[in-house]
PDB file of N, CA, C and O in Angstrom:
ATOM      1  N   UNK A   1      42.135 -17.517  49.745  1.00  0.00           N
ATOM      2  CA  UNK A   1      43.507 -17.073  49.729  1.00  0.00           C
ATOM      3  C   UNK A   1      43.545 -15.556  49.797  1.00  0.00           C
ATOM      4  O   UNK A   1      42.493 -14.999  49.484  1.00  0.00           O
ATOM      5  N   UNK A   2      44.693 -14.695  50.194  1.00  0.00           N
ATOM      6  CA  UNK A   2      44.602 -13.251  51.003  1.00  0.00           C
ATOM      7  C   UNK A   2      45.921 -13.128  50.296  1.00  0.00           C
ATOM      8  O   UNK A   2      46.901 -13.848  50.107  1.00  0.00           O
ATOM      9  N   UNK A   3      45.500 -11.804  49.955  1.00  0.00           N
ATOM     10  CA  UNK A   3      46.926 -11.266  49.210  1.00  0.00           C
ATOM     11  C   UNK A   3      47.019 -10.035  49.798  1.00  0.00           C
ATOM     12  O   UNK A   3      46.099  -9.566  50.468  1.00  0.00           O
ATOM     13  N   UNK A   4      48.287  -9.351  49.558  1.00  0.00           N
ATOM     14  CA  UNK A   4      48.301  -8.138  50.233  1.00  0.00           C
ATOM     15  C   UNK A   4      48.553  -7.289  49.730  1.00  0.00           C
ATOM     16  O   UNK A   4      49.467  -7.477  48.927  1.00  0.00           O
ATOM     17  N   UNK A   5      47.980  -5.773  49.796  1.00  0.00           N
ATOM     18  CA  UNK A   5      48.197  -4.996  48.205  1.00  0.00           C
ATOM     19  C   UNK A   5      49.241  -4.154  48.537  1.00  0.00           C
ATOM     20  O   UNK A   5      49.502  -3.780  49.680  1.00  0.00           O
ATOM     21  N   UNK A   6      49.763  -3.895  47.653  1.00  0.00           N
ATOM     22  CA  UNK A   6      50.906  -3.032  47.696  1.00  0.00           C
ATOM     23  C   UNK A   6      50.179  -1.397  47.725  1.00  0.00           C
ATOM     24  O   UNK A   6      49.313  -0.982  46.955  1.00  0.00           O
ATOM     25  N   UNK A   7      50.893  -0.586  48.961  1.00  0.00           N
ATOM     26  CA  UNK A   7      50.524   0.392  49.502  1.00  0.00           C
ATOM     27  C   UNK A   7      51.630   1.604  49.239  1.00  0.00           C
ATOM     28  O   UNK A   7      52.448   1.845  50.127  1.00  0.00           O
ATOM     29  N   UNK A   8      51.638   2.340  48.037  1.00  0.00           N
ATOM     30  CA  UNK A   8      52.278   3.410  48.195  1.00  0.00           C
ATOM     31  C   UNK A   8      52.580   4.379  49.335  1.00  0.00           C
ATOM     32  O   UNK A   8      51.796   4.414  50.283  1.00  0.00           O
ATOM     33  N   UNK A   9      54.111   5.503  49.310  1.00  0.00           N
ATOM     34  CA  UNK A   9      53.716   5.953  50.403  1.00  0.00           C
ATOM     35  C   UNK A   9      52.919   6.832  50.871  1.00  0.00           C
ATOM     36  O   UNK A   9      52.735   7.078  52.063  1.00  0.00           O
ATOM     37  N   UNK A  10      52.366   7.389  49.858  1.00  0.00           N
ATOM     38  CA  UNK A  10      51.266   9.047  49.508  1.00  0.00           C
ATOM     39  C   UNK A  10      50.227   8.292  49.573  1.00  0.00           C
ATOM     40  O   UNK A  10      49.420   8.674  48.725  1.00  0.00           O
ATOM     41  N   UNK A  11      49.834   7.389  50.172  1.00  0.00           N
ATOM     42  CA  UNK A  11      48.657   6.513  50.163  1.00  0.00           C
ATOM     43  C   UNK A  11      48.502   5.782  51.698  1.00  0.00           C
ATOM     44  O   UNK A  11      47.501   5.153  52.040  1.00  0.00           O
ATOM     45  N   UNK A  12      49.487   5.961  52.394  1.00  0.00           N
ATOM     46  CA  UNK A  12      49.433   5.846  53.651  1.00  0.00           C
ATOM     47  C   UNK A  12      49.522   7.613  54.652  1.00  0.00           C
ATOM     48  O   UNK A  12      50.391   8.483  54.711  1.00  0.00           O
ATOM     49  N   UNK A  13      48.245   7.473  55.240  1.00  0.00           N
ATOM     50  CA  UNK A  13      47.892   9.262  55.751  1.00  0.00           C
ATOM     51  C   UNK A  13      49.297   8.913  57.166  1.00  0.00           C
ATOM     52  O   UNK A  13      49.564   7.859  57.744  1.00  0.00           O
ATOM     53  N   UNK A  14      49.880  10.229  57.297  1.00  0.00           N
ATOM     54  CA  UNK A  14      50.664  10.443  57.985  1.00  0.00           C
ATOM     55  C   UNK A  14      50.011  10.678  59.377  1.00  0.00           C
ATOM     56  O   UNK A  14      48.832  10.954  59.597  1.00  0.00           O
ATOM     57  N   UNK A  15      50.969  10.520  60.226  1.00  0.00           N
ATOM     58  CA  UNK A  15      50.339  10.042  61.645  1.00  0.00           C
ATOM     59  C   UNK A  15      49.972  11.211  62.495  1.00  0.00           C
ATOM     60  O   UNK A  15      49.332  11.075  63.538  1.00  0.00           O
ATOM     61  N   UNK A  16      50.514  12.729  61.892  1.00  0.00           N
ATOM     62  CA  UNK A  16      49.680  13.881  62.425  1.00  0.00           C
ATOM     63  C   UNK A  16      48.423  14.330  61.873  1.00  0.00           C
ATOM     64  O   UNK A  16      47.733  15.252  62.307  1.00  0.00           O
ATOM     65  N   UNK A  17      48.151  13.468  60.704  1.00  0.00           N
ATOM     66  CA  UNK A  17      46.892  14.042  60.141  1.00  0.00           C
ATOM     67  C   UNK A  17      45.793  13.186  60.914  1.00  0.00           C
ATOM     68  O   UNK A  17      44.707  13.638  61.279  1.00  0.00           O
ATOM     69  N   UNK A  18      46.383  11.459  61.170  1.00  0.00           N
ATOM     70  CA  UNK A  18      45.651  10.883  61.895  1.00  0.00           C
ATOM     71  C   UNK A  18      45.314  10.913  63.204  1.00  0.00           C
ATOM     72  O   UNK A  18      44.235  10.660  63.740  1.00  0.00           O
ATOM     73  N   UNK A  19      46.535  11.307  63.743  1.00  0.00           N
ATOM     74  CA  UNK A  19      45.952  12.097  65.256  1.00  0.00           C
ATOM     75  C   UNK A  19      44.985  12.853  65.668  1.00  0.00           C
ATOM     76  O   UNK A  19      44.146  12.785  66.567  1.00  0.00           O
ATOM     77  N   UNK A  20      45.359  13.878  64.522  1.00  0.00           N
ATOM     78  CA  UNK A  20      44.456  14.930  64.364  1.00  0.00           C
ATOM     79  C   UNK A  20      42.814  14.730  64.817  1.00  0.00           C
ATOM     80  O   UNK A  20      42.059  15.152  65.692  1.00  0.00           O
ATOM     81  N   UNK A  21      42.751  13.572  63.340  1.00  0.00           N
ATOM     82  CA  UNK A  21      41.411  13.441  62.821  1.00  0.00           C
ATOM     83  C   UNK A  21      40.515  12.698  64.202  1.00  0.00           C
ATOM     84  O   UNK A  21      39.359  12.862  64.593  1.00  0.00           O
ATOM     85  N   UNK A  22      41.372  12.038  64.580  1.00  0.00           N
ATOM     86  CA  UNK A  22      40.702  11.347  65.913  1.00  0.00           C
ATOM     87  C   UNK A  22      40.835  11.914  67.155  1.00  0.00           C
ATOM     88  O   UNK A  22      39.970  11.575  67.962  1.00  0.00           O
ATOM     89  N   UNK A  23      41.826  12.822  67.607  1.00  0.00           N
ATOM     90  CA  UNK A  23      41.242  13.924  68.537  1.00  0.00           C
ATOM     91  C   UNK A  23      39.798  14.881  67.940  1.00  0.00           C
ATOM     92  O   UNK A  23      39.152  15.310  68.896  1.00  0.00           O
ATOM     93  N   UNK A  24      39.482  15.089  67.207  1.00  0.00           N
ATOM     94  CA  UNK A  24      39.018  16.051  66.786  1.00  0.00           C
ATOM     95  C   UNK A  24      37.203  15.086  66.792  1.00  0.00           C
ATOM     96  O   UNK A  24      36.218  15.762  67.091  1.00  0.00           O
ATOM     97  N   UNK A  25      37.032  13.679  66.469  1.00  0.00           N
ATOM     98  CA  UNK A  25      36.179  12.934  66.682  1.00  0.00           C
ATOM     99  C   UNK A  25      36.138  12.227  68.116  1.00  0.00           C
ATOM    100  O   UNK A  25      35.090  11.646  68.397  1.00  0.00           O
ATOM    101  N   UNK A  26      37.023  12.223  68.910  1.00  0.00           N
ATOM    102  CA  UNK A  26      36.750  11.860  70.183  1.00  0.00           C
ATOM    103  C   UNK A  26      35.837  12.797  70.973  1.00  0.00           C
ATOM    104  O   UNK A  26      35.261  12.204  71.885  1.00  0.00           O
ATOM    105  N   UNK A  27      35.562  14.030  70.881  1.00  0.00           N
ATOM    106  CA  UNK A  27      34.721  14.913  72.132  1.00  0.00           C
ATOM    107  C   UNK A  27      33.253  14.574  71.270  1.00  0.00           C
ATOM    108  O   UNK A  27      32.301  14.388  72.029  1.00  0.00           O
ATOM    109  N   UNK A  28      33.015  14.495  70.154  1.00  0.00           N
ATOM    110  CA  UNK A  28      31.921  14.759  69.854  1.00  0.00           C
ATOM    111  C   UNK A  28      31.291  12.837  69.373  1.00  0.00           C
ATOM    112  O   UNK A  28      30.317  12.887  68.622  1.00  0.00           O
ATOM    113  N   UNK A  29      31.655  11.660  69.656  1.00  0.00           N
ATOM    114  CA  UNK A  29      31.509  10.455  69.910  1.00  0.00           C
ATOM    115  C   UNK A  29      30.395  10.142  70.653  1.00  0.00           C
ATOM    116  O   UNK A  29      29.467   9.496  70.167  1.00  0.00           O
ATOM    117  N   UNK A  30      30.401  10.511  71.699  1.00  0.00           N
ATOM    118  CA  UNK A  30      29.156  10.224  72.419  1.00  0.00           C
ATOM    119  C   UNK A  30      27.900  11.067  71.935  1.00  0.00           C
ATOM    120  O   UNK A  30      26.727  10.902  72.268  1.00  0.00           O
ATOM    121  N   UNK A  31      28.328  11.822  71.240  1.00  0.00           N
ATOM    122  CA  UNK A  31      26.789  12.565  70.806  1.00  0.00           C
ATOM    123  C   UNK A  31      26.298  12.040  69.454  1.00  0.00           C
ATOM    124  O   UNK A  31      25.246  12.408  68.932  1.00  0.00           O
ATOM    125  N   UNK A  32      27.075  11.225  68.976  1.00  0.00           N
ATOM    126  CA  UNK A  32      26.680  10.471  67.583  1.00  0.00           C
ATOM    127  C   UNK A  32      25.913   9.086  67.859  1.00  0.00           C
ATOM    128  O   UNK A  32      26.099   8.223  68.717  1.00  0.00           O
ATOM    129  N   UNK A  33      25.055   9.186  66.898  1.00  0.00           N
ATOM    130  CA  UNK A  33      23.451   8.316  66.598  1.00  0.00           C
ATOM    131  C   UNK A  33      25.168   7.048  67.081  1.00  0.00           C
ATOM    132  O   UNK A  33      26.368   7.304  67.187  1.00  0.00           O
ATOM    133  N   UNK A  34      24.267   5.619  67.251  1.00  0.00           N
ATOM    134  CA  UNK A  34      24.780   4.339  66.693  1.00  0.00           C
ATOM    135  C   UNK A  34      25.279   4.059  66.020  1.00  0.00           C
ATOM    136  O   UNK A  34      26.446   3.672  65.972  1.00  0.00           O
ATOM    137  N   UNK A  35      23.981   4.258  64.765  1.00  0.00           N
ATOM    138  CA  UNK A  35      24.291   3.954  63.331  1.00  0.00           C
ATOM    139  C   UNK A  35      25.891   5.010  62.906  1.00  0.00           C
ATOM    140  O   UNK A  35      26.858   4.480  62.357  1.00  0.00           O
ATOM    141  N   UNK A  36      25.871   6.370  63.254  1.00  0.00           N
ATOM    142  CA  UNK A  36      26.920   6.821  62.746  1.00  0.00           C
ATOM    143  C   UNK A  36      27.980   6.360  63.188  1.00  0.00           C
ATOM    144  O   UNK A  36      28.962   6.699  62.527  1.00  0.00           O
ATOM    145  N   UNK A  37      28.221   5.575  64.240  1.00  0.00           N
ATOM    146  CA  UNK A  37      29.351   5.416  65.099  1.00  0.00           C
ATOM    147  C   UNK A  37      29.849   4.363  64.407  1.00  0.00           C
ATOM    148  O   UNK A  37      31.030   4.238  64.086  1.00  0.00           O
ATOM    149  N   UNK A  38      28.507   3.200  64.047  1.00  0.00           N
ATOM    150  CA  UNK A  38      29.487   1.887  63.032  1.00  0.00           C
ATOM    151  C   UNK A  38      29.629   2.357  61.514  1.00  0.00           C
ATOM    152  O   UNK A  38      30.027   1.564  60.662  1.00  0.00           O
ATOM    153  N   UNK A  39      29.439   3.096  61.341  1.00  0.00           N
ATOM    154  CA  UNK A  39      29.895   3.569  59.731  1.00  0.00           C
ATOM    155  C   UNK A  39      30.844   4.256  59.848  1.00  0.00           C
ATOM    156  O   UNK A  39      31.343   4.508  58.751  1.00  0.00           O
ATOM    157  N   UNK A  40      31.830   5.108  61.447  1.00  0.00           N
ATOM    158  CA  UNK A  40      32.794   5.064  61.360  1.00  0.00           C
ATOM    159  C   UNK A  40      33.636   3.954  61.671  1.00  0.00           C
ATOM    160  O   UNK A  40      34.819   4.127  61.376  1.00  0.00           O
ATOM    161  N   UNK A  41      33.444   3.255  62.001  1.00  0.00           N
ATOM    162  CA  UNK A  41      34.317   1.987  62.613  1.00  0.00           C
ATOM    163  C   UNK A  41      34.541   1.313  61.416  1.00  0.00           C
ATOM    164  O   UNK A  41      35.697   1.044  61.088  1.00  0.00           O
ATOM    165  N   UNK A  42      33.408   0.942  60.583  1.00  0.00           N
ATOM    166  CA  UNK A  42      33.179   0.318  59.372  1.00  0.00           C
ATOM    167  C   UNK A  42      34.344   0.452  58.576  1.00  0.00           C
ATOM    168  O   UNK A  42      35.125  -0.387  58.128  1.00  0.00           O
ATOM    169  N   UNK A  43      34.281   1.938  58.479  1.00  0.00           N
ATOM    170  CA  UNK A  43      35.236   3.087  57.858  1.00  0.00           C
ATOM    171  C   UNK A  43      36.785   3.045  58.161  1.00  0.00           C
ATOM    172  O   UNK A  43      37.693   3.355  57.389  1.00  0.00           O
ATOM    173  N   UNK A  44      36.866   2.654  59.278  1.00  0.00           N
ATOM    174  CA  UNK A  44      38.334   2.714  59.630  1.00  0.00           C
ATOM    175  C   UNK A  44      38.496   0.823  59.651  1.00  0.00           C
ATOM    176  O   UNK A  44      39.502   0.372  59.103  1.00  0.00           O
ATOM    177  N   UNK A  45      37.814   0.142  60.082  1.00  0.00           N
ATOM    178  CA  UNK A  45      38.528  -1.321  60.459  1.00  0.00           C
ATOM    179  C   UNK A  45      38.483  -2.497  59.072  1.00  0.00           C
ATOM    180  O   UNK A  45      37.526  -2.855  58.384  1.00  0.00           O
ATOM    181  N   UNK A  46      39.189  -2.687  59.048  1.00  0.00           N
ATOM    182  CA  UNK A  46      38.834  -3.963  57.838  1.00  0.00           C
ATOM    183  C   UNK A  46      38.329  -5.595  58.271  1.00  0.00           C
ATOM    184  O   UNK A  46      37.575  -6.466  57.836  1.00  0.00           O
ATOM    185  N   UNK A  47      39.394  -5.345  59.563  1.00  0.00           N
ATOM    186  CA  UNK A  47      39.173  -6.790  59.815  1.00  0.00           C
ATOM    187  C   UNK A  47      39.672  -6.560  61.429  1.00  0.00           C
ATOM    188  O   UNK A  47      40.331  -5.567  61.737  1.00  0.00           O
ATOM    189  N   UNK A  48      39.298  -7.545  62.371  1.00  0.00           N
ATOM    190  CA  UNK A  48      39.660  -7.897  63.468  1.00  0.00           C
ATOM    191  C   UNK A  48      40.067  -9.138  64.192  1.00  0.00           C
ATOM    192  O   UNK A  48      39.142  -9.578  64.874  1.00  0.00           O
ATOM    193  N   UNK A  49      41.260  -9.896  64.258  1.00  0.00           N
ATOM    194  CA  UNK A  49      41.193 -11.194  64.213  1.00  0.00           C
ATOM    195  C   UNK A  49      41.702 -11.500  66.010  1.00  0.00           C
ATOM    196  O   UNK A  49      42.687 -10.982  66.538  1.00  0.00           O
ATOM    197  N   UNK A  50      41.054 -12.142  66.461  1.00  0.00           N
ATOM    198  CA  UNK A  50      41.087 -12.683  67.911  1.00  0.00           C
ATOM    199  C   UNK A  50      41.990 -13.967  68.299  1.00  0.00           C
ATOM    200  O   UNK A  50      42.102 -14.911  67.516  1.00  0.00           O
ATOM    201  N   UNK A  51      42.492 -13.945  69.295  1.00  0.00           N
ATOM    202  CA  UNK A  51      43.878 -15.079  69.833  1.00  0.00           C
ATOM    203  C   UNK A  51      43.621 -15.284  70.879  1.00  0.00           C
ATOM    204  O   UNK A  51      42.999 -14.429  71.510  1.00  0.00           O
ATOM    205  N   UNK A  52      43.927 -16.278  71.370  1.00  0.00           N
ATOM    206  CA  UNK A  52      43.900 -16.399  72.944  1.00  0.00           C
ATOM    207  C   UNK A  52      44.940 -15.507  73.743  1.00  0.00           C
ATOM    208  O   UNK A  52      46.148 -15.686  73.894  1.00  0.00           O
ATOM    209  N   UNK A  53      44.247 -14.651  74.138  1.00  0.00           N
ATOM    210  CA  UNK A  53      44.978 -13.525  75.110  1.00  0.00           C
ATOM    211  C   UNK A  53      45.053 -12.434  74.146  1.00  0.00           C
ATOM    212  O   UNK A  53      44.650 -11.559  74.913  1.00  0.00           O
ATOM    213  N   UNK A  54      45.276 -11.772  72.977  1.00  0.00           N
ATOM    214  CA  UNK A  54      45.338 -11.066  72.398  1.00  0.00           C
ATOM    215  C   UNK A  54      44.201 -10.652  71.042  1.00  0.00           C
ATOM    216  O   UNK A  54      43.041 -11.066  71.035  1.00  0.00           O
ATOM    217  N   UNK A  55      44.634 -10.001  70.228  1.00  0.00           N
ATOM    218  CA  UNK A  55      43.992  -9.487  69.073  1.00  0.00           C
ATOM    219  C   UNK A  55      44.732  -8.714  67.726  1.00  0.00           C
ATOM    220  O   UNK A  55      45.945  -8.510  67.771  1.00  0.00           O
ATOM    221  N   UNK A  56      44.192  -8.432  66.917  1.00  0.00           N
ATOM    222  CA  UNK A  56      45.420  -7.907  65.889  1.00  0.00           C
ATOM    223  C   UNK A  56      43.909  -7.159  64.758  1.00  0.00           C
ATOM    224  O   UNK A  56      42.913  -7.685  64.261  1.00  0.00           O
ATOM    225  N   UNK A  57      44.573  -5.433  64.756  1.00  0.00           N
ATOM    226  CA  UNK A  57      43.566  -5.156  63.764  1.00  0.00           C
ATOM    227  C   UNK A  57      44.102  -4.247  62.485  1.00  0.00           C
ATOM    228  O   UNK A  57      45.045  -3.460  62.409  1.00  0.00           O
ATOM    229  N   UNK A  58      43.181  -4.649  61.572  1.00  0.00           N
ATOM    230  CA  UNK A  58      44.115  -4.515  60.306  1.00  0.00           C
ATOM    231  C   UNK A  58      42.697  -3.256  59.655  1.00  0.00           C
ATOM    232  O   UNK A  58      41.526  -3.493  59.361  1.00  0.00           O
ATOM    233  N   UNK A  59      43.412  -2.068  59.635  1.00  0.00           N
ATOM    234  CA  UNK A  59      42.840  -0.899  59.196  1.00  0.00           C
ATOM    235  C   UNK A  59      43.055  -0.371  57.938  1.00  0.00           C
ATOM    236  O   UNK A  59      44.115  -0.525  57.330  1.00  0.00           O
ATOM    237  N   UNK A  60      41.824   0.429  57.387  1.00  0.00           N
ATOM    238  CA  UNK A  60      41.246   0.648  56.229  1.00  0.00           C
ATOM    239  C   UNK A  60      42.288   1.860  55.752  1.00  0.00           C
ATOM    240  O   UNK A  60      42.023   2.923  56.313  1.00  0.00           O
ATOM    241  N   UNK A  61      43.259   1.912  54.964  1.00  0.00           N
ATOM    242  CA  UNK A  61      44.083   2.569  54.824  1.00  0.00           C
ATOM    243  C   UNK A  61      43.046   4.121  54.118  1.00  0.00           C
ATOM    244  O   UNK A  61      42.918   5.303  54.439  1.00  0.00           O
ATOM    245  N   UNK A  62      42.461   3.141  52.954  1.00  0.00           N
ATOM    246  CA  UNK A  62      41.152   4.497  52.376  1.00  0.00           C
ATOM    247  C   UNK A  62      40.133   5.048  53.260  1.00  0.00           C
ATOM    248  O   UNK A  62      39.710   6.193  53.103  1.00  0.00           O
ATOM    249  N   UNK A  63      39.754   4.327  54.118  1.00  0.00           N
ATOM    250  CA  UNK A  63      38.987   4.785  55.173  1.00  0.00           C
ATOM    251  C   UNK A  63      39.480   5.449  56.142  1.00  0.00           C
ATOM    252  O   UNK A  63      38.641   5.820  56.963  1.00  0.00           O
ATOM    253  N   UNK A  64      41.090   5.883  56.451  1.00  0.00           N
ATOM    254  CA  UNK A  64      41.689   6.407  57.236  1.00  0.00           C
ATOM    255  C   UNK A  64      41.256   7.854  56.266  1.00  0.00           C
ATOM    256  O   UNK A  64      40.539   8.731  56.746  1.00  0.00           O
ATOM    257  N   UNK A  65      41.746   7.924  55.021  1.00  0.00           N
ATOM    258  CA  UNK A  65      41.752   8.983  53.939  1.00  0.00           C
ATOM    259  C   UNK A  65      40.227   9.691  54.274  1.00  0.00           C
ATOM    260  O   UNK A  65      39.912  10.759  54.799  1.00  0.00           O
ATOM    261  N   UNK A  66      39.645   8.845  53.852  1.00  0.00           N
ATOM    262  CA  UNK A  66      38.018   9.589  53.666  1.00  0.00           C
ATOM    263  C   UNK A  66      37.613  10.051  55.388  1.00  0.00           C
ATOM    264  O   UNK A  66      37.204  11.209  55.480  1.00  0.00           O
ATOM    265  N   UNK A  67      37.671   9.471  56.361  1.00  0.00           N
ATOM    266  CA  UNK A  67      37.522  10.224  58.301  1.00  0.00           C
ATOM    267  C   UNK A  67      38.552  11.012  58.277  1.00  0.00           C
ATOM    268  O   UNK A  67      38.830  11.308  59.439  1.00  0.00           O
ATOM    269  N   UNK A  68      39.447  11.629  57.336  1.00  0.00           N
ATOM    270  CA  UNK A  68      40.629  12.676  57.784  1.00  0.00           C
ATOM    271  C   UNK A  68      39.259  13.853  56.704  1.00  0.00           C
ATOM    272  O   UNK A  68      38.391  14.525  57.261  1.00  0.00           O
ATOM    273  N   UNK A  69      39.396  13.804  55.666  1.00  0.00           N
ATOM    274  CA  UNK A  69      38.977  14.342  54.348  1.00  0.00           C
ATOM    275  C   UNK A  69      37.858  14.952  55.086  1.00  0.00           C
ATOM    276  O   UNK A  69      37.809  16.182  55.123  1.00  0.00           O
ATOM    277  N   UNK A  70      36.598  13.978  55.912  1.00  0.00           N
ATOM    278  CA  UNK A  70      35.187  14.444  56.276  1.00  0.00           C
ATOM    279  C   UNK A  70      35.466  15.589  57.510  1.00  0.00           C
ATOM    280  O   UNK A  70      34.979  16.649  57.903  1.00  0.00           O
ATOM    281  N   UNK A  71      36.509  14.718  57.835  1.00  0.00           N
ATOM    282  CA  UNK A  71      36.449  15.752  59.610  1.00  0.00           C
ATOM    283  C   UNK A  71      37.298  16.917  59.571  1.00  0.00           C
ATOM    284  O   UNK A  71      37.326  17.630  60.574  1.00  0.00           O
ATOM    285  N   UNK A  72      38.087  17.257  58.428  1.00  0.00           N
ATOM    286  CA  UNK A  72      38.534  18.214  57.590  1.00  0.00           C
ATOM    287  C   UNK A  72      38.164  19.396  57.462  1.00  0.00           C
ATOM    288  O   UNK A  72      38.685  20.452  57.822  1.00  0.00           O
ATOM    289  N   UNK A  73      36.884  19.083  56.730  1.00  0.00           N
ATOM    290  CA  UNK A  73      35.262  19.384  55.873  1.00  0.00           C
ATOM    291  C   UNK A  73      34.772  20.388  57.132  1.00  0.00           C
ATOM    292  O   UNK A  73      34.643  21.612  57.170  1.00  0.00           O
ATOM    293  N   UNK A  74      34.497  19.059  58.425  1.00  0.00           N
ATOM    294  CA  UNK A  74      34.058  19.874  59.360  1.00  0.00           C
ATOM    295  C   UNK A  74      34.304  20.861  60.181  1.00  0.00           C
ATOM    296  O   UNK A  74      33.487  21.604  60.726  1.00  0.00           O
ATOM    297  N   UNK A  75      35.917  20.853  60.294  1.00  0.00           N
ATOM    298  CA  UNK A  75      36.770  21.925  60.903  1.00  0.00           C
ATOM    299  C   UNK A  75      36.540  22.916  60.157  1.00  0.00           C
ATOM    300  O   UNK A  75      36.339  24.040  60.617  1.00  0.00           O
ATOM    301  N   UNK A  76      36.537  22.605  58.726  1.00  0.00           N
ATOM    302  CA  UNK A  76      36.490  24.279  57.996  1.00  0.00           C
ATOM    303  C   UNK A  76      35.534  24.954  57.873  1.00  0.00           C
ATOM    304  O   UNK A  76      35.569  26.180  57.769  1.00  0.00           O
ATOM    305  N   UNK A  77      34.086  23.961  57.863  1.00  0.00           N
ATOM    306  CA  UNK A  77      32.448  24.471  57.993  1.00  0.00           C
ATOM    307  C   UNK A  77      32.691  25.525  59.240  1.00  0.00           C
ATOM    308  O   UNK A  77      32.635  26.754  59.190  1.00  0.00           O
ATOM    309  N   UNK A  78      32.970  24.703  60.344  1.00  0.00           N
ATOM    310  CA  UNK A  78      33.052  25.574  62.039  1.00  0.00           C
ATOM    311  C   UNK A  78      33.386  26.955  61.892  1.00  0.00           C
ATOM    312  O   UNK A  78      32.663  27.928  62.106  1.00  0.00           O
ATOM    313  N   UNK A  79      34.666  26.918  61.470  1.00  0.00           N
ATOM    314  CA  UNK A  79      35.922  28.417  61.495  1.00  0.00           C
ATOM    315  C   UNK A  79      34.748  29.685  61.050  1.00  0.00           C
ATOM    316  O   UNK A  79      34.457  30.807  61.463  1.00  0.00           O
ATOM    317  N   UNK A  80      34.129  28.420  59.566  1.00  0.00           N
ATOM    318  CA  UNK A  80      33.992  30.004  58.500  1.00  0.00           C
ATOM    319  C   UNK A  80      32.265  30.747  59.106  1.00  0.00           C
ATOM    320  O   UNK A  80      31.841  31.796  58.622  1.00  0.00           O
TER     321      UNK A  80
END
């Protein structure tokens, strides 16, 4: 049985931070190991459920938090 948790709204990342975070990981994607690539996916997907003709994916609301937080990290390492 699947319950569904109740999601504050300061707990859902806003959709310019998420843009952000994934422009900012798209140029440098292909230069990442495997392994790093499914520990981001890991990171962002919870689940993926398949239909005939379609699909539906249900994402890691904390894992959105922590790939904004890291790639953050990395913008500010760069600058300084």
């Amino acid at each position: 049985m699947r319950t569904n948790r109740q999601v504050s709204a300061r707990q859902i990342p806003r959709f310019a931070g998420i843009a952000h975070a994934l422009r900012t990981l798209d140029p440098i994607w292909s230069e990442l190991f495997p392994a790093e690539q499914r520990r981001i996916v890991q990171l962002l997907v919870e689940e993926v459920t398949l239909y005939p003709g379609s699909f539906d994916i249900r994402y890691r609301t904390d894992g959105l938090h922590t790939l904004m937080a890291e790639l953050s990290d990395t913008d500010t390492r760069s600058v300084a």
